[in-house]
N, C-alpha and C positions, 0 to 999 in steps of 0.2 A: 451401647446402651440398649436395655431391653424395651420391656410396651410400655415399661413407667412414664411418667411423664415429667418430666424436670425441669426447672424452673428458675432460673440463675435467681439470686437474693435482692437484684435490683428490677427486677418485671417483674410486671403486675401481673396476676396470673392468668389475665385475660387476652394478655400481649401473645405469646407465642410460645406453644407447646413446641420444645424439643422428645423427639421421638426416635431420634437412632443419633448414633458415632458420629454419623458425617454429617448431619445436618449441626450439632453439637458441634463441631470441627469448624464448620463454614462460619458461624454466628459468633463465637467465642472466639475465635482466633482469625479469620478473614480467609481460612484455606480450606484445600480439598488434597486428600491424597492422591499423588498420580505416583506409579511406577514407585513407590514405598517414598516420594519425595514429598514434604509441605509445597504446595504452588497456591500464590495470593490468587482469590477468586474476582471475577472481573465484575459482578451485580452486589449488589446489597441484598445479604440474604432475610431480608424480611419486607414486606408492605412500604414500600413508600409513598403515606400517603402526604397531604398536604398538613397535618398535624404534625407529623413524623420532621417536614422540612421546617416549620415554625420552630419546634422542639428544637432542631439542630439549630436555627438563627439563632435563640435563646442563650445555648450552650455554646457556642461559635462565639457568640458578642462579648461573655466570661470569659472565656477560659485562650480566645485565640484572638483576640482584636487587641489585647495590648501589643502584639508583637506585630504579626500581620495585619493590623490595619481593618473596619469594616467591610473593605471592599474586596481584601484579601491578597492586595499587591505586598504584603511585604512592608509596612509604610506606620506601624501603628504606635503609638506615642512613646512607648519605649526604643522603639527602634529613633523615633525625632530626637529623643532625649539625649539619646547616644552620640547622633551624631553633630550635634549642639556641642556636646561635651570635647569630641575630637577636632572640631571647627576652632575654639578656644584653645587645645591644645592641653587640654585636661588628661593628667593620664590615668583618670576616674572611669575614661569611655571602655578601658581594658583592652581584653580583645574580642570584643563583639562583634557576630557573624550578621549581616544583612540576613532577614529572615526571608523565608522563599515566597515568591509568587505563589499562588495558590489559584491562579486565574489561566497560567502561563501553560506549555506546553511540557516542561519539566516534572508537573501534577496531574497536567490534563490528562495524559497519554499512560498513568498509574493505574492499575486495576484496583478497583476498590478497596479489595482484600488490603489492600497495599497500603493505602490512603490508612487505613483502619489501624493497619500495625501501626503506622508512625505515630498514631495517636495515641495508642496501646503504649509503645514502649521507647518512644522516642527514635532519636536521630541525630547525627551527630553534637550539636550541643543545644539539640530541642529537647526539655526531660520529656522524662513519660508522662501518661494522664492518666495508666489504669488505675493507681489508688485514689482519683478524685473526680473521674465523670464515666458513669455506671458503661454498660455494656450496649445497650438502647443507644443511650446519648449520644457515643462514639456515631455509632451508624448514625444516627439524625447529623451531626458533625458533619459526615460524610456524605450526605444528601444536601443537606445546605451549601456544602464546596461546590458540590456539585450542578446548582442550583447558580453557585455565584459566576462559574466558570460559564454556563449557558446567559447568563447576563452583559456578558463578552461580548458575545456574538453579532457580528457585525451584519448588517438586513439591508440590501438596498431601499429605499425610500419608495420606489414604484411596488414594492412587494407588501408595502406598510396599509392597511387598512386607509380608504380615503378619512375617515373622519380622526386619525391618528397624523396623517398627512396634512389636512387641512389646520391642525391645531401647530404643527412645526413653521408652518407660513410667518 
């Protein structure tokens, strides 16, 4: 791409001028050319700011909480339903996959790029989301997982502020 400035149809035009190939490459697809090969990028190519991860809880809570759960274990009301239905012995449950941790080591350890595709275009019987949450979203998506997986994180108590200390008492 030359000096135009382009503007994918779901940002706003104050979000973020693309200006060349590989920034266009990183934002719309989650990669970077190396050695003539696509490689998922390992940041989120645009501002994550604290709007940016609201945006993605938003669009998380829609589009990813019936399966995976608010918390993001994998646990969200369709997956309870599911397995309600195989508990009874129903063969309504089909063959439904436990949806993945999103908090877990499996996700955690995904370069963002990566995160972004599966969102894009699905995975084994997760469908895609590109014809129904814009190119923005995804990334907000992808900062909220990100976001939920730092929520994880286990803090010894001596490390914990005294007056966040004092209130666990």
């Amino acid at each position: 791409m030359a000096e135009a400035r382009a503007y994918p149809g779901n940002w706003k035009k104050d979000h973020v001028a693309i200006r060349s190939g590989p920034q266009y490459n990183r934002i719309m697809y989650g990669q970077k050319l190396v050695n003539g090969q696509g490689q998922f990028i390992t940041k989120i190519p645009i501002p994550v700011t604290r709007r940016l991860v609201l945006r993605g809880q938003k669009e998380f809570d829609i589009f990813c909480t019936p399966c995976h759960g608010f918390n993001g274990m994998g646990n969200g009301t369709v997956n309870q339903y599911v397995n309600k239905l195989r508990a009874a012995g129903s063969p309504d449950a089909g063959s439904w996959v436990q949806p993945s941790d999103l908090t877990g080591p499996g996700v955690k350890f995904m370069p963002d790029g990566g995160i972004y595709n599966v969102i894009t275009n699905g995975i084994a019987v997760m469908a895609a989301y590109k014809d129904q949450v814009p190119v923005v979203d995804r990334w907000a998506i992808v900062a909220y997982v990100r976001a939920l997986q730092l929520s994880q994180k286990k803090v010894a108590v001596g490390r914990l502020p005294q007056s966040v200390r004092s209130r666990l008492k």
